[in-house]
C-alpha positions as CSV (number, residue, x, y, z in Angstrom):
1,X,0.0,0.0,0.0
2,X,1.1,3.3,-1.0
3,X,1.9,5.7,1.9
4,X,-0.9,8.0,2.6
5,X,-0.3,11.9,1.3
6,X,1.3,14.2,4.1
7,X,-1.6,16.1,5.6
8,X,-0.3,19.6,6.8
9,X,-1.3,21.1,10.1
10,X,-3.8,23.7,8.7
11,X,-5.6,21.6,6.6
12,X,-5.9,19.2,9.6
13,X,-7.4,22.1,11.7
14,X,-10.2,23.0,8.8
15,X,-11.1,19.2,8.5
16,X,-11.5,19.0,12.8
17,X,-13.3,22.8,12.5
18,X,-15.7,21.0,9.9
19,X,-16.0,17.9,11.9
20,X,-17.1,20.0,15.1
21,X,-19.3,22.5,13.0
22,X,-21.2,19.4,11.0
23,X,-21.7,17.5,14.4
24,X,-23.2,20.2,15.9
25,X,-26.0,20.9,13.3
26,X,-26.3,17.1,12.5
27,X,-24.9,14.6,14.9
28,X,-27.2,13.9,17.8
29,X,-30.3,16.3,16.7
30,X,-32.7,13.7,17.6
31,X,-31.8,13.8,21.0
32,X,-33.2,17.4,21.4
33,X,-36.5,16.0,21.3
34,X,-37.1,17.9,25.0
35,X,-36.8,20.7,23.1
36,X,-38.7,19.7,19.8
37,X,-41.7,17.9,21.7
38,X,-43.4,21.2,23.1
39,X,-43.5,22.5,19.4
40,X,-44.8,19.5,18.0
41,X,-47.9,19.5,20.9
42,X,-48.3,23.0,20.2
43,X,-49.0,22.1,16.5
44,X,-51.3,19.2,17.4
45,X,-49.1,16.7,16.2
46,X,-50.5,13.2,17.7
47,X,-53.7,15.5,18.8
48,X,-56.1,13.4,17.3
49,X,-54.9,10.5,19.8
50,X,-57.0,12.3,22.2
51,X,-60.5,10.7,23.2
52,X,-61.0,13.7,26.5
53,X,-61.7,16.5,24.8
54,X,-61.5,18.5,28.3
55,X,-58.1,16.9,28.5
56,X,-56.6,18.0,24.6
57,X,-58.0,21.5,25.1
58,X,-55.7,22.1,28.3
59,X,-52.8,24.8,26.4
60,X,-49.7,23.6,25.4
61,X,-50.5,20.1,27.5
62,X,-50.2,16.5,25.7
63,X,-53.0,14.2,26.6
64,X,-51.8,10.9,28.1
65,X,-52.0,8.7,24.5
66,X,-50.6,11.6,23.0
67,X,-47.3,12.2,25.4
68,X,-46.8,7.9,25.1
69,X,-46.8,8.7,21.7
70,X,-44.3,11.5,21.6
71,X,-42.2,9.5,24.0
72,X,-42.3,6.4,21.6
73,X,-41.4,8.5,18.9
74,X,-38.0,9.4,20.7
75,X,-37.4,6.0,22.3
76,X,-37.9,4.4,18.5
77,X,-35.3,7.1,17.0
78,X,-32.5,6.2,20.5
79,X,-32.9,2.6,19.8
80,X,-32.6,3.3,15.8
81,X,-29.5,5.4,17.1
82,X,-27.6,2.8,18.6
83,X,-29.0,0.0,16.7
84,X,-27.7,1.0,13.8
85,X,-23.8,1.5,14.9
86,X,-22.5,-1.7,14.1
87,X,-23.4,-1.5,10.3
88,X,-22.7,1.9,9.8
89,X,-19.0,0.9,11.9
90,X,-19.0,-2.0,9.1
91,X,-19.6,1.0,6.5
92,X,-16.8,2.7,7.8
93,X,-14.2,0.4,7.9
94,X,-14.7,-0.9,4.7
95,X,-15.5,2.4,2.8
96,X,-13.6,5.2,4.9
97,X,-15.2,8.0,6.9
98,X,-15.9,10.2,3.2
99,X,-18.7,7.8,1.7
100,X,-19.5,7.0,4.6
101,X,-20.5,10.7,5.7
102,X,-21.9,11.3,2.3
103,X,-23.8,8.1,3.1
104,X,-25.4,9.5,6.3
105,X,-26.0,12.7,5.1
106,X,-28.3,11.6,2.2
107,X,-30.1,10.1,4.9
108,X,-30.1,13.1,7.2
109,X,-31.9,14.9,4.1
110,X,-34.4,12.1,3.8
111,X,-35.4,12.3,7.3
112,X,-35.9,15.7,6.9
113,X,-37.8,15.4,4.2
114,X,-40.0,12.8,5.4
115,X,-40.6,14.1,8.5
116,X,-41.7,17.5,7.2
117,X,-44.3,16.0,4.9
118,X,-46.7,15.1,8.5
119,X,-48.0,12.9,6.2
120,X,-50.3,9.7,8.2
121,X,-52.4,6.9,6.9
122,X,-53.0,3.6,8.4
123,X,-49.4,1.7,8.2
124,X,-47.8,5.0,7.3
125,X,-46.6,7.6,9.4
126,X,-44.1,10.3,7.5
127,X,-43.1,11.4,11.7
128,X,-41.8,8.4,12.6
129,X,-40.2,7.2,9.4
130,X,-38.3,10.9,8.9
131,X,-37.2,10.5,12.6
132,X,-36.0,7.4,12.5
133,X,-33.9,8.6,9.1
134,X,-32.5,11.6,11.3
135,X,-31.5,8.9,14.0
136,X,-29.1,7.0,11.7
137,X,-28.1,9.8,9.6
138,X,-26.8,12.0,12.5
139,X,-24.4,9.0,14.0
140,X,-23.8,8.2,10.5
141,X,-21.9,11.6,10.1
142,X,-20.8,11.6,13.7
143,X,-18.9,8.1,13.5
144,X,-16.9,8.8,10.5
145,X,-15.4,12.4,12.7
146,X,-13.7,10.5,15.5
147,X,-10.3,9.2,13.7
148,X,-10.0,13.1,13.3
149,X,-9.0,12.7,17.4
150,X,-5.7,11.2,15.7
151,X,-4.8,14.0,13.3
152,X,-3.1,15.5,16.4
153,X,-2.6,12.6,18.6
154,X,-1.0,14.3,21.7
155,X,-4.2,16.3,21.8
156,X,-6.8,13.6,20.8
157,X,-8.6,13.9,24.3
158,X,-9.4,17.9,23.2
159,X,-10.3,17.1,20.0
160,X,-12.5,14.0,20.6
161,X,-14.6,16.7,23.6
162,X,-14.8,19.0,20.6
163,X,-16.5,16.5,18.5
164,X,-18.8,15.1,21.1
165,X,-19.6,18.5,22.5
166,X,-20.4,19.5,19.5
167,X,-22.6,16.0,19.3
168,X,-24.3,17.1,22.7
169,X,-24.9,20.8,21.8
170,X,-26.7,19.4,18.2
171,X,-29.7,19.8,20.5
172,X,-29.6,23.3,20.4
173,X,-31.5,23.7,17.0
174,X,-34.9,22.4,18.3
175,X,-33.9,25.0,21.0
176,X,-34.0,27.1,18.9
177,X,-36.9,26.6,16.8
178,X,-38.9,26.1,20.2
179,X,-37.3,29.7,21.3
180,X,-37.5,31.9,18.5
181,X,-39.9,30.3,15.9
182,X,-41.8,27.9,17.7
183,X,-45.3,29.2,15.3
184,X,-43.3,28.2,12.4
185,X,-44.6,25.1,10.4
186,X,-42.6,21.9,11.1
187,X,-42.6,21.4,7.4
188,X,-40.9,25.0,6.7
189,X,-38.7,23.6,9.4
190,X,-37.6,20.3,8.3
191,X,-37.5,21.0,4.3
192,X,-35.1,24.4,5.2
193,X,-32.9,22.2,7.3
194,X,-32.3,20.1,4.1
195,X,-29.6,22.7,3.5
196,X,-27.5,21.2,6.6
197,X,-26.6,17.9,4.7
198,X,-26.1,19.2,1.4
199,X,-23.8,21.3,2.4
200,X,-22.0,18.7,4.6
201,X,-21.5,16.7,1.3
202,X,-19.7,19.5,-0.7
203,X,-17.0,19.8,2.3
204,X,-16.6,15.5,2.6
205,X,-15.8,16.0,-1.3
206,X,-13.5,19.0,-1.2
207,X,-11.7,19.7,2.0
208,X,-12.8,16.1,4.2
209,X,-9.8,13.6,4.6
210,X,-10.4,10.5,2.6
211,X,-8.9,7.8,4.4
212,X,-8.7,7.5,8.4
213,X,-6.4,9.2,10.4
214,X,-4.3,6.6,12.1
215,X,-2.6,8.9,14.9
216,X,1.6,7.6,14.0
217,X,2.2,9.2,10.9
218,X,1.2,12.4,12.8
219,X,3.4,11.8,16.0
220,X,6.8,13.5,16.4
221,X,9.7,11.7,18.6
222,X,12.4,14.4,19.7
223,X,15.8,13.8,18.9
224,X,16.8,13.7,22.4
225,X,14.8,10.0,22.5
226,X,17.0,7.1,21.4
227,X,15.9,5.0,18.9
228,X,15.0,2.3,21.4
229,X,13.2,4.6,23.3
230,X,11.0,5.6,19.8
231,X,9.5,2.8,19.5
232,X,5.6,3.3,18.9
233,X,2.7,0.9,18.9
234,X,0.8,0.9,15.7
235,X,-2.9,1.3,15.4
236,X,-3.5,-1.0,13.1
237,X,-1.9,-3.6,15.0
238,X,1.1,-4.5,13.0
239,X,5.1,-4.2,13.1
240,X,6.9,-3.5,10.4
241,X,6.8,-6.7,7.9
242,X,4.4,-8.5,10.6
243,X,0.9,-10.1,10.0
244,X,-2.5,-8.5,11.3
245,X,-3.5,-9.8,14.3
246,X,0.2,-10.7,15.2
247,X,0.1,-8.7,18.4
248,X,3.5,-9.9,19.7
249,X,5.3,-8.4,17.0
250,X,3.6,-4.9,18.2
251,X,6.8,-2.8,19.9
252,X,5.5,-1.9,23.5
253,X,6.7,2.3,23.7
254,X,8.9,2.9,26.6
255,X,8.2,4.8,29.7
256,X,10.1,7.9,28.3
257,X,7.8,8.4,25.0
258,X,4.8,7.7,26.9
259,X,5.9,10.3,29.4
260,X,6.7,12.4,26.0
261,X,3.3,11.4,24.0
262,X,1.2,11.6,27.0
263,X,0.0,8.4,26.2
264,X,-3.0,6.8,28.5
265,X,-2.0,3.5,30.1
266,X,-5.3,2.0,28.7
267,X,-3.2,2.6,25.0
268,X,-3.4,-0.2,23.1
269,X,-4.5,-2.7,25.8
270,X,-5.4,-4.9,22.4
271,X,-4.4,-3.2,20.3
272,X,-4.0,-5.3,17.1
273,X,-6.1,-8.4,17.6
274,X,-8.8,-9.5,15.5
275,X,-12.2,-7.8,16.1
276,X,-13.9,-11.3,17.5
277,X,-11.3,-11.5,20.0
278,X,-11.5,-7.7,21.0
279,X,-15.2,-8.3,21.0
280,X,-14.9,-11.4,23.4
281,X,-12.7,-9.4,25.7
282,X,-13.6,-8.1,29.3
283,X,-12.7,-4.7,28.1
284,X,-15.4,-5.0,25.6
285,X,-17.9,-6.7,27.9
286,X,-17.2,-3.9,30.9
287,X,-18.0,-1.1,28.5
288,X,-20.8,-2.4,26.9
289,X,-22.8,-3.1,30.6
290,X,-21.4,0.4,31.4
291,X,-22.9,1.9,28.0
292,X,-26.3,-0.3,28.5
293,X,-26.7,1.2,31.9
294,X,-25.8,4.8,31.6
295,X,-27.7,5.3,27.8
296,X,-30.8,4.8,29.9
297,X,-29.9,9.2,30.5
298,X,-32.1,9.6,27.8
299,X,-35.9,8.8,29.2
300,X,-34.6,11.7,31.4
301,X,-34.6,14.0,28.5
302,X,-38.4,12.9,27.5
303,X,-39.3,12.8,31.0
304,X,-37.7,15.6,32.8
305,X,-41.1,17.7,33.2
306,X,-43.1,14.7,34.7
307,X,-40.3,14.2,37.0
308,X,-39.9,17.7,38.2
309,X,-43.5,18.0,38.7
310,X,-43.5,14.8,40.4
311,X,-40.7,15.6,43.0
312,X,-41.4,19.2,43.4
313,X,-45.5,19.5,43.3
314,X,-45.0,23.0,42.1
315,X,-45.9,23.6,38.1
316,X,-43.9,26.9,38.2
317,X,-40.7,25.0,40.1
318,X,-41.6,22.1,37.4
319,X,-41.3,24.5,34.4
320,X,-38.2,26.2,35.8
321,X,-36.2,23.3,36.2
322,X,-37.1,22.0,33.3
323,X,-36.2,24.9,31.1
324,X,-33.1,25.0,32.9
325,X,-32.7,21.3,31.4
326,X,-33.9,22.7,28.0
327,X,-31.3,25.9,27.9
328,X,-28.2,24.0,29.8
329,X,-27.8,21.1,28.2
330,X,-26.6,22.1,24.6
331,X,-24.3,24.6,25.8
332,X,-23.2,22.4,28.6
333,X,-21.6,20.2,25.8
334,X,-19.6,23.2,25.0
335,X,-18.7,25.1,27.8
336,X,-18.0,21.6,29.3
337,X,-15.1,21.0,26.6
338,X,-11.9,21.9,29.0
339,X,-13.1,20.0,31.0
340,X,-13.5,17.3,29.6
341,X,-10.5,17.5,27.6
342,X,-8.3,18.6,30.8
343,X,-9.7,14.6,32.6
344,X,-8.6,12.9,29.4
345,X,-5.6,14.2,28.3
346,X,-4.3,15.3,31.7
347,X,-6.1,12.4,34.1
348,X,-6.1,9.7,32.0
349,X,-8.9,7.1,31.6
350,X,-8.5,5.7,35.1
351,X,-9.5,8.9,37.1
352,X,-12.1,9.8,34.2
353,X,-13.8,6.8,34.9
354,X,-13.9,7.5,39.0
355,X,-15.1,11.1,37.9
356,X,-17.8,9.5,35.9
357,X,-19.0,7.1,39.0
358,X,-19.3,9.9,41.5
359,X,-20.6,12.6,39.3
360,X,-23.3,9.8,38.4
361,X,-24.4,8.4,41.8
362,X,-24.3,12.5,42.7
363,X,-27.0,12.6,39.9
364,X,-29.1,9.9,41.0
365,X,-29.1,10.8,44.6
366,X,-29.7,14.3,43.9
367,X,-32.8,13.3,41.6
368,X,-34.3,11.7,44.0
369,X,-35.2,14.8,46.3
370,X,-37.8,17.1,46.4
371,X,-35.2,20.1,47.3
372,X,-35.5,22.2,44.6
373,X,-31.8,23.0,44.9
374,X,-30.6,19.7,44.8
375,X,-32.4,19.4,41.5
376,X,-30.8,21.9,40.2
377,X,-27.4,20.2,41.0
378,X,-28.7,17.3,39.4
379,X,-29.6,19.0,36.6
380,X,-26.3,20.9,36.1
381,X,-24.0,17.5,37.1
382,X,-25.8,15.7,34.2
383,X,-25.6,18.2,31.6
384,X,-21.6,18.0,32.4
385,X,-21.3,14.2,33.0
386,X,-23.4,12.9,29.7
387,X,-20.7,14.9,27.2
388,X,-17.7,13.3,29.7
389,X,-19.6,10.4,29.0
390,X,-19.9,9.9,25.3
391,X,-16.3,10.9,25.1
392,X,-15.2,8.7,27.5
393,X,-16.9,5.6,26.1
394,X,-15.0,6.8,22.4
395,X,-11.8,7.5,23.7
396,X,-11.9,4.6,25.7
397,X,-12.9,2.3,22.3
398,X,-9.9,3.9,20.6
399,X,-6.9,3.8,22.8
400,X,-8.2,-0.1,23.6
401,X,-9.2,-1.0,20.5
402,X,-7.4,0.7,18.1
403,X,-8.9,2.1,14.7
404,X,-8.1,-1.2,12.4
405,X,-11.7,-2.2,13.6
406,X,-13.1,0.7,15.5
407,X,-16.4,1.0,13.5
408,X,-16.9,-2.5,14.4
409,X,-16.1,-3.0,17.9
410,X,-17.5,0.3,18.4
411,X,-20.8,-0.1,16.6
412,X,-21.7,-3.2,18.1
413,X,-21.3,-2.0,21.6
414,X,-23.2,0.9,20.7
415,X,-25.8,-1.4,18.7
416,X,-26.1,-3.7,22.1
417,X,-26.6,-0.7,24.2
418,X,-29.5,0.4,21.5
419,X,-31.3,-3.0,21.5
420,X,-31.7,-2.5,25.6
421,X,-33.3,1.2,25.1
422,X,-36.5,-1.4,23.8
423,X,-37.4,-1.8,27.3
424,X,-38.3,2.4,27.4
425,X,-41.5,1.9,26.3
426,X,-42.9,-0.6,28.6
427,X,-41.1,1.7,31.4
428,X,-42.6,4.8,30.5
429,X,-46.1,2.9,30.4
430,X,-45.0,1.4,33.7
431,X,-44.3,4.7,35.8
432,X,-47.8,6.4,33.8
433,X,-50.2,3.5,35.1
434,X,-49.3,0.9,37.3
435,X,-46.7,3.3,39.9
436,X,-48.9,6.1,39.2
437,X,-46.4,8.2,38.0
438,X,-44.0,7.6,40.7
439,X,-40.8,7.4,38.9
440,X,-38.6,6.7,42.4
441,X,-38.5,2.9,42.2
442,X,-37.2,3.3,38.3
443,X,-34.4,6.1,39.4
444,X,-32.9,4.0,42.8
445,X,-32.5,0.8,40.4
446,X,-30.3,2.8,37.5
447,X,-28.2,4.6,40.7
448,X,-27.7,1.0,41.7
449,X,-27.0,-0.4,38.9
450,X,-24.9,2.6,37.6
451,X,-22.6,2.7,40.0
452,X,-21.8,-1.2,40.0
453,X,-21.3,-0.9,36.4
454,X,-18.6,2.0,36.7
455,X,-16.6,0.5,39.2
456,X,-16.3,-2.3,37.6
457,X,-15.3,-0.7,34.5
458,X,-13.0,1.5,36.1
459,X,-11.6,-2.0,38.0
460,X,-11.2,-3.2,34.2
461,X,-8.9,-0.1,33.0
462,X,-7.2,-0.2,36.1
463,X,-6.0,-3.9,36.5
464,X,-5.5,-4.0,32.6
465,X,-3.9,-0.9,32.0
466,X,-0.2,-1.0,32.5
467,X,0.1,0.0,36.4
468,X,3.1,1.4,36.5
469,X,2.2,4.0,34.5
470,X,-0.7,4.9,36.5
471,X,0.2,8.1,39.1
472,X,-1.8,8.6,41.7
């Protein structure tokens, strides 16, 4: 194989400034739906669900078969989400992230399209379809942005918080539509946003990279470090004249370039093996629980008002806290990028994943008060912890894993974690009828079962990350 074209530090910088812009107009839009939903009730969307006519005509106010099918709507488009990662990872590592964003953006369009035509006959409904089409279009042009973490590798914690940030603040343009044009027809909406992905597939034609960033052919050694000492792990697994898979041949980097590169102990904990055996590892297994677990954030996004209103028995303490939600939790995914970036390039992946087990069980204690201030905390830690999160669970997946199979590994665990957000529906329907709206029994099981799962991840990166790196 011909070696791949030198890249030059400017163009690497537009390509990570269009990565960030893109994933924050397209990447995880569906998941403003908190923001979306009050605009599509306002515009009876689903109104004709409602039998009691005393309970439709209440302002701004789903009825209950109306809200449940709001709430399916999103809970459809998170499982599509996830679902769909392991064959758009298969699309990725066999057609390289430019096709494969071109790909996602031609659905992005469609799913604008679709959903703008509010178009419903018996078997047919142009709302769900269209969101569905947004769901796998937005990862589908998120995914193919992460090797960009690799064009400057001693800074790939920064860029990958860019990249998700920007993925956590794609919510803000159903903020915005609810704030400043939220009498606007959803079809003016939708068909004007068709823009977005057309644009998106000039720049993957013109100024996109074409083949994945690997991370070594953009890392510098200083001459000071002997040539023992340079010795680098490659990403795709294989030494110099060695097979695939052949992890023994893999050079291990000495404790003076990691100290140089910065390079997490977690680095290339498998680096190189085939994706079946990556897949049947226990750092695969540990992430995956950990990802099932904590992706069961978003009913809180569909639910937030109920569950203010439940805790706090105040509408105007409800509607506060839940426009606080609303407002913070975009911009959280930006303002939140030092952060982020500070715990993963700084703390490594050992002390991110502590930060993620206490900020969590904070969240889930906090939630389950009726102190209006507390919920406010909870509110603010989770707008902060669900961008660490997502960038945690992909940095982790590529300094473990490697790029060589990332879409795959990556994808599935994502896909496995999708298949479980299935079990929203009958939840929601659950905590509406049978506990009465009482969503406390629901919230102390996740704290549980959150917090087990991220110790025992962070056991995982701990006991199989190379210790002696590790400084307390």
């Amino acid at each position: 194989m011909s070696p791949s074209p030198v890249i030059s530090p400017r163009r690497r910088v537009v390509q990570i400034a269009f990565g960030v812009v893109f994933c924050l107009f397209c990447a995880g839009i569906n998941f403003g739906f908190a923001a979306l939903k009050p605009v599509l009730i306002r515009q009876g969307v689903y109104s004709d669900l409602c039998e009691d006519d005393r309970e439709h005509n209440v302002p701004h106010h789903a009825c209950k078969d109306q809200d449940l099918q709001l709430n399916f709507l999103f809970t459809l488009s998170a499982v599509f989400t996830n679902v769909s990662a392991l064959p758009i990872g298969m699309t990725l590592d066999r057609l390289g992230p430019r096709w494969t964003s071109i790909i996602g953006a031609t659905f992005f369009a469609l799913g604008n399209f679709m959903f703008g035509l509010q178009y419903r006959a018996p078997g047919i409904d142009t709302y769900v379809i269209g969101y569905i089409l947004l769901s796998i279009g937005g990862p589908m042009t998120f995914m193919p942005t992460l090797h960009l973490s690799n064009a400057f590798p001693t800074h790939s914690g920064t860029i990958l918080s860019l990249l998700t940030g920007a993925f956590d603040a794609s919510t803000i343009p159903f903020l915005a539509y609810n704030v400043l044009a939220p009498d606007l027809p959803v079809r003016t909406w939708f068909w004007t946003y068709m823009i977005i992905p057309a644009l998106l597939i000039a720049v993957q034609l013109t100024v996109a990279p074409g083949h994945t960033y690997q991370g070594d052919e953009f890392r510098v050694i200083p001459a000071e470090l002997s040539q023992d000492d340079a010795r680098v792990p490659l990403l795709n697994g294989s030494a110099s004249g060695g097979e695939y898979g052949a992890v023994s041949s893999v050079e291990e980097p000495s404790a003076k370039v990691k100290e140089h590169l910065g390079v997490d102990p977690l680095y290339g904990a498998i680096h190189g093996r085939p994706a079946g055996k990556q897949i049947a590892s226990t750092f695969f297994l540990t992430v995956v629980t950990f990802w099932i677990i904590h992706m069961q954030v978003h009913p809180f996004e569909t639910t937030v008002g109920a569950q203010m209103l439940f805790y706090m028995h105040s509408v105007s303490r409800a509607d506060s806290l839940t426009t606080l939600f609303n407002v913070a939790l975009p911009f959280a995914g930006i303002l939140g990028v030092p952060f982020v970036a500070f715990l993963l390039d700084k703390q490594g992946s050992f002390r991110s994943s502590l930060t993620i087990m206490v900020a969590g069980a904070l969240f889930g204690i906090f939630g389950l008060t009726s102190i209006y201030e507390l919920q406010m905390l909870q509110i603010l830690i989770l707008v902060v912890f669900r961008p660490l999160m997502y960038t945690f669970v992909s940095d982790y997946a590529a300094k473990s894993f490697g790029f060589e199979s990332f879409g795959t590994v990556y994808g599935l665990a994502n896909t496995i974690a999708g298949l479980f957000n299935l079990i929203l529906r009958p939840v929601d329907v659950l905590v509406k009828e049978n506990l009465r709206g009482n969503f406390t029994p629901v919230n102390v099981a996740l704290v549980v079962l959150g917090f087990i799962s991220s110790a025992a991840l962070g056991w995982r990166i701990w006991s199989g990350g190379r210790r002696q790196f590790m400084k307390f």
